[in-house]
C-alpha positions in Angstrom: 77.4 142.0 181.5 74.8 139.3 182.4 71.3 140.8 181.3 67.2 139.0 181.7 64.6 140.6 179.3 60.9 139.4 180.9 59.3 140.2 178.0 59.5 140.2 174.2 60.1 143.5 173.6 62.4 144.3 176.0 64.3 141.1 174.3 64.0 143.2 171.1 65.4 146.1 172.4 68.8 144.7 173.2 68.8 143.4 169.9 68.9 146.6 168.7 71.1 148.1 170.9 74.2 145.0 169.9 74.1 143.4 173.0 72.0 139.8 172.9 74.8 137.6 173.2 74.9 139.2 176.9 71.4 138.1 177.7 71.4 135.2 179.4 67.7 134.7 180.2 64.3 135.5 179.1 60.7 134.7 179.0 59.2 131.9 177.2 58.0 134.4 173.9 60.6 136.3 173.3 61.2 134.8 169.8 63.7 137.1 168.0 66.5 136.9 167.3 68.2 133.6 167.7 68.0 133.1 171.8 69.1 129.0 171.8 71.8 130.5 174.8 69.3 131.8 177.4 67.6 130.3 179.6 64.0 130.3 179.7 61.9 131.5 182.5 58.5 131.0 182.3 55.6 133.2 180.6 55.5 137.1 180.8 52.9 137.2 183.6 54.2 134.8 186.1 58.4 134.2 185.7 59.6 132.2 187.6 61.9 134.7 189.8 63.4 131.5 192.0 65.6 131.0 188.0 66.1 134.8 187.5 68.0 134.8 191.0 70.0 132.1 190.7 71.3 133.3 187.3 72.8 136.2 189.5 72.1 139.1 186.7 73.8 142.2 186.6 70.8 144.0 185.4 66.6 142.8 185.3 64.5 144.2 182.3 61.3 144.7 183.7 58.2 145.7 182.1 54.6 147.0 182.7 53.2 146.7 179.1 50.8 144.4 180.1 48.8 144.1 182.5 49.5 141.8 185.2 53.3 142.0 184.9 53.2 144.3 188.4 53.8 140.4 190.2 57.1 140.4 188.7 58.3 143.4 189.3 57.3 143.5 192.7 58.8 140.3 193.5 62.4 141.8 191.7 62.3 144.8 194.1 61.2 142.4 197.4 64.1 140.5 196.4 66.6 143.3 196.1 67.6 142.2 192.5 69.0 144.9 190.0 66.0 145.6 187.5 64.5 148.7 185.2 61.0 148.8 184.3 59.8 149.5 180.8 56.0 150.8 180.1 56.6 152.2 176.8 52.9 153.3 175.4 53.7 155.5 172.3 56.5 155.4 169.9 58.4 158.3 171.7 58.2 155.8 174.5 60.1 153.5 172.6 63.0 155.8 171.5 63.1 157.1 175.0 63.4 153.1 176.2 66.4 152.6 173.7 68.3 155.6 175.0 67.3 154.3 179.0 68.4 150.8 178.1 71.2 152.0 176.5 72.7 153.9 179.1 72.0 151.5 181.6 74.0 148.7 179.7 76.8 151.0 178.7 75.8 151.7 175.1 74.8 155.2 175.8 75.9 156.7 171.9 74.3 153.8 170.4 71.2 154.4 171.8 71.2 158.0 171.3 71.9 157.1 167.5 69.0 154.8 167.4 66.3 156.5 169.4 67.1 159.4 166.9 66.9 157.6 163.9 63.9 156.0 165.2 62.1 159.3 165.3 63.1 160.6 162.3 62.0 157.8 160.4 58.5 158.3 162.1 58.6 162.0 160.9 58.8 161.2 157.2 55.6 159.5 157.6 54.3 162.3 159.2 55.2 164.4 156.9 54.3 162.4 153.8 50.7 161.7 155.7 50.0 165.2 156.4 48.7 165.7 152.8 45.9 163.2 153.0 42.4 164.2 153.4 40.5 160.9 153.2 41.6 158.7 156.0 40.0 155.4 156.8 39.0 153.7 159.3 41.2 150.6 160.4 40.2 148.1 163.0 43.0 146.1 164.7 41.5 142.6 166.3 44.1 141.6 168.7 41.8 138.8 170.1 38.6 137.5 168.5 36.1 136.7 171.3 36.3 138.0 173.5 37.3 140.9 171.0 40.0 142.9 172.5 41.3 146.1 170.5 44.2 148.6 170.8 42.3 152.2 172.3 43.7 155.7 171.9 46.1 155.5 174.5 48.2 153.1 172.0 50.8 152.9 169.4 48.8 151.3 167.2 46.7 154.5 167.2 49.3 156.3 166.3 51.2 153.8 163.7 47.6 153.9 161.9 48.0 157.5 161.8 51.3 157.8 160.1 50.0 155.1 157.5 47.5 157.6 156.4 44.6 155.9 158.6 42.5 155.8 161.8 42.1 154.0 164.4 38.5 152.9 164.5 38.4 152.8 168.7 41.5 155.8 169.3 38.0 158.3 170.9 38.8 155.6 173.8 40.9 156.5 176.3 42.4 153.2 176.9 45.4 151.4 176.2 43.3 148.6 175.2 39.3 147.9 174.6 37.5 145.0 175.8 34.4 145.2 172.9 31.9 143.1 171.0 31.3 142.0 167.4 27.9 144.1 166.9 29.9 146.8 168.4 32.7 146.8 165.4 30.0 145.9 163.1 28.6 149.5 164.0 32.1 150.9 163.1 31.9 149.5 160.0 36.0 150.0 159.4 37.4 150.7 155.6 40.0 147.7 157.3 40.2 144.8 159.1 43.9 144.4 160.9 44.1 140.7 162.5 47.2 140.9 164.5 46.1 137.7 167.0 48.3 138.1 170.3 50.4 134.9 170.0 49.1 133.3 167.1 51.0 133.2 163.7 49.2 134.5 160.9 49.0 131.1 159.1 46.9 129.7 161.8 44.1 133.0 161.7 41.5 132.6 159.5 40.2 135.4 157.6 37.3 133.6 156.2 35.8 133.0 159.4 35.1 137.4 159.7 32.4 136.1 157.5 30.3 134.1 159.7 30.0 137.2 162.2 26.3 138.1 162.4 26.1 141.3 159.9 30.0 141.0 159.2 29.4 140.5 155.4 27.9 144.7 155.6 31.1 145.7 156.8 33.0 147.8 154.3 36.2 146.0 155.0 34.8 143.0 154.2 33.0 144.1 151.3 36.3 145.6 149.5 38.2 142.8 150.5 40.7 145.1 152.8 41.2 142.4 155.4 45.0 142.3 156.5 46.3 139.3 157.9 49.5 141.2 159.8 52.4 139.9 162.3 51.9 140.0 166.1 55.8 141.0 166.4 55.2 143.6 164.0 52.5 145.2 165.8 51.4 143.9 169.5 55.0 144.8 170.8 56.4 147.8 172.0 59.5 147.8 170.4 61.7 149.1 167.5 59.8 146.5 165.1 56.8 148.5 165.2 58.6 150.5 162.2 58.8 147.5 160.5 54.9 146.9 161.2 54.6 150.8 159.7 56.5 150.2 156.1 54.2 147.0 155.9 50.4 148.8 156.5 51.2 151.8 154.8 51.2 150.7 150.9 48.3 148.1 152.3 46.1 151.5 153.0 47.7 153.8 150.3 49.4 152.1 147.9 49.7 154.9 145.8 51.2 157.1 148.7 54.0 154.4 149.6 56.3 151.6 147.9 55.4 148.1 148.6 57.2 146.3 151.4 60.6 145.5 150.3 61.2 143.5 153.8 63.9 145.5 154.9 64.4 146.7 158.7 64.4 150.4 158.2 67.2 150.7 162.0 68.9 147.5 161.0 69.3 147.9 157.0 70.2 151.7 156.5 72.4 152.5 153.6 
């Protein structure tokens, strides 16, 4: 089967489900796992659709996971060329998009098994969570300025949840939050998450929190609980995400959870 992922996460997911070596073009982020064999096609927003055709794909993963990626997918469907769209929002999203993908690539049983592993793994954090009374407050700085946030409408929301936290913006009804400095500085988080959209962590800068006006007041800041985490780990809608959870959890209770042993917790079961 000849398969295009035109995003990241979609890229992800056929990693999961076995099947990369049948992708044979994606976008210009997808970064995991090893894709030297595809063909690139241009950023997540604007593809170059001209390249997807003449790779004559049997199948088009589509996705609305950001805003802006409508262009592609109507252009696909103008074009008559074989896609699914993707607009996973939540983590059941997720396991529902690696049973869809699944089936529509004719791994149906394996995507069963992983979509259910998937959740089961997210209810032992619920269940080990349940028991916490003092949650704090975590804010996630996908973009610096202008500061852009995950809302309540977000899986970050919830992944914050099942680490024992909050979600310092999740009363917003949003997907995600266009905000302010002074506005987070009001907050006053118990964390500080940067998770820069594109931008490894050892290019961010967590010094530079403290130059914000009134930043040094900032409880994060104060107890020195500022968390310099992996976009892929948690700015993608895909299977990683788990990964992302293993990592935050001991960083808010370390008490509650094991330190971060690295391992994949779909790829590396016993």
């Amino acid at each position: 089967m000849r398969i295009i992922s035109l995003c990241p996460s979609n890229t992800e997911l056929l990693a999961y489900l076995g099947v990369i070596d049948d992708v044979i073009g994606v976008d210009d982020y997808s970064d995991w796992p090893n894709l030297d064999h595809c063909k690139r096609l241009g950023p997540d927003l604007s593809i170059d659709i001209d390249a997807v055709e003449e790779l004559n794909p049997d199948l088009i993963l589509a996705s609305l996971s950001v805003p802006g990626m409508e262009r592609n997918v109507e252009e696909l469907a103008k074009r008559g060329l074989p896609f699914i769209t993707l607009n996973p929002q939540s983590l059941v999203d997720i396991a529902e998009d690696l049973r869809t993908v699944g089936k529509a690539i004719g791994q149906k049983e394996k995507g069963e098994e992983l979509s259910q592993h998937f959740l089961v793994y997210i209810h032992q954090y619920k269940i080990i969570t349940s028991s916490v009374e003092q949650k704090p407050s975590l804010y996630w700085e996908w973009w610096p300025k202008p500061v852009f946030t995950p809302g309540g409408i977000n899986w970050l929301t919830e992944v914050s949840e099942l680490a024992g936290g909050r979600n310092s913006f999740s009363d917003v009804e949003q997907a995600n939050i266009q905000t302010d400095w002074e506005t987070v500085r009001q907050k006053n988080p118990d964390h500080i998450c940067m998770a820069w959209v594109g931008v490894q962590t050892k290019k961010m800068k967590p010094s530079l929190l403290k130059k914000r006006e009134g930043w040094l007041s900032i409880k994060a800041i104060k107890q020195q609980n500022v968390h310099v985490l992996e976009e892929e780990y948690y700015c993608r809608p895909s299977p990683r995400l788990l990964i992302g959870l293993k990592k935050l959890a001991p960083l808010i209770h370390p008490t509650l959870f094991p330190s971060f042993d690295g391992k994949d917790p779909l790829l590396d079961r016993d």
